[in-house]
N, C-alpha and C positions, 0 to 999 in steps of 0.2 A: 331464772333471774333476768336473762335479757329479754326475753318475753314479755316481762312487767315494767321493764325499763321502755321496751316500746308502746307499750299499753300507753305507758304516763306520757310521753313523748306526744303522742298522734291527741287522745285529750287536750292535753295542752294545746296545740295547736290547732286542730280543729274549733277548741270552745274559745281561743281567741278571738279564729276569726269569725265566724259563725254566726254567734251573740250577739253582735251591734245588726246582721243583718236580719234577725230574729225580732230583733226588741223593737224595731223601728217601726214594726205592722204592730205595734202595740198602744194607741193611743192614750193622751192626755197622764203621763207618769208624775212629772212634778218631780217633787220631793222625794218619791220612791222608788226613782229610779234606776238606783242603784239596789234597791231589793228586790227589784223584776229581774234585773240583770244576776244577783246572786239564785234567784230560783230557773233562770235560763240556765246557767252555766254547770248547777246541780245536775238538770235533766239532762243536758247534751254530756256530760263525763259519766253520765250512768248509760246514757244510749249508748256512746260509742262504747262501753265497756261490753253492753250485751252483744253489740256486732264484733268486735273484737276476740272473745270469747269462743264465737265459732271459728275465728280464722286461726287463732294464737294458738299455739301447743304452751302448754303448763299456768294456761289462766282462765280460772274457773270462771261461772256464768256470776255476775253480779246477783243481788237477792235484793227485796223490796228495803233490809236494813242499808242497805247500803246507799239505797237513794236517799232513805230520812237522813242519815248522819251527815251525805255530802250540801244536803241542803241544809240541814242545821249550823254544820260549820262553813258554809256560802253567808247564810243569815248574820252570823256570830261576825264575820269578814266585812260584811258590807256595816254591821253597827258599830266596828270598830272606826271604820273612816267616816262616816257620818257624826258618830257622837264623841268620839274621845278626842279630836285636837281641842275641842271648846270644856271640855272637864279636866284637861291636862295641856295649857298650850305651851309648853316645852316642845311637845311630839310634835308639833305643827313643822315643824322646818325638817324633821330628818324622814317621817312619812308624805312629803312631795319628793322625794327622791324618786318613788316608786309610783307610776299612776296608779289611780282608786280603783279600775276598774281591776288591777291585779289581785290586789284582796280577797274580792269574794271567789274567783279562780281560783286560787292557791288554798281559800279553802275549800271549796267544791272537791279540788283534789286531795288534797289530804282526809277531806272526811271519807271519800270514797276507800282511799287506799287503807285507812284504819280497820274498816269493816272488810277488808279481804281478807 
């Protein structure tokens, strides 16, 4: 258990910081650039799961489902801050609480962690 708890720990913080310096060799995003940054954040918490994996005792090697889910629920994260304050703007004031780019993070990790 504390294994997986450092697992999710070093992800997190790694794909924090990592991703803005990832995304920025990426030209002309626009409008989608918070769903480059949600398919950044997928690959890097699936990376560091399979380096991880060798080093951790009790956390098995990630599998290709686990990259599709983290990046599915990264996608789902990032449409939720791009399209739902303008279809519901109630949310608009209690989701600035939390920067946008956490979204697709938190789902990156959770889709990963689902699939373990």
């Amino acid at each position: 258990m504390l294994s997986r708890l450092i697992l999710l720990a070093v992800q997190l913080v790694v794909a924090w910081v990592a991703a803005p310096l990832i995304v920025r060799y990426i030209p002309g995003l626009g409008r989608f650039q918070l769903f480059v940054y949600a398919a950044v954040f997928a690959v890097l918490v699936w990376v560091i799961g399979l380096v991880l994996a060798q080093v951790l005792r009790g956390v098995g090697q990630p599998t290709n489902a686990a990259l599709a889910s983290a990046l599915i629920v990264a996608l789902i994260g990032a449409a939720l801050v791009t399209w739902l304050p303008t279809l519901v703007p109630d949310v608009r004031g209690p989701m600035r609480a939390i920067p946008d780019l956490a979204y697709p993070l938190i789902g990156a990790l959770i889709g990963y962690h689902i699939r373990r």
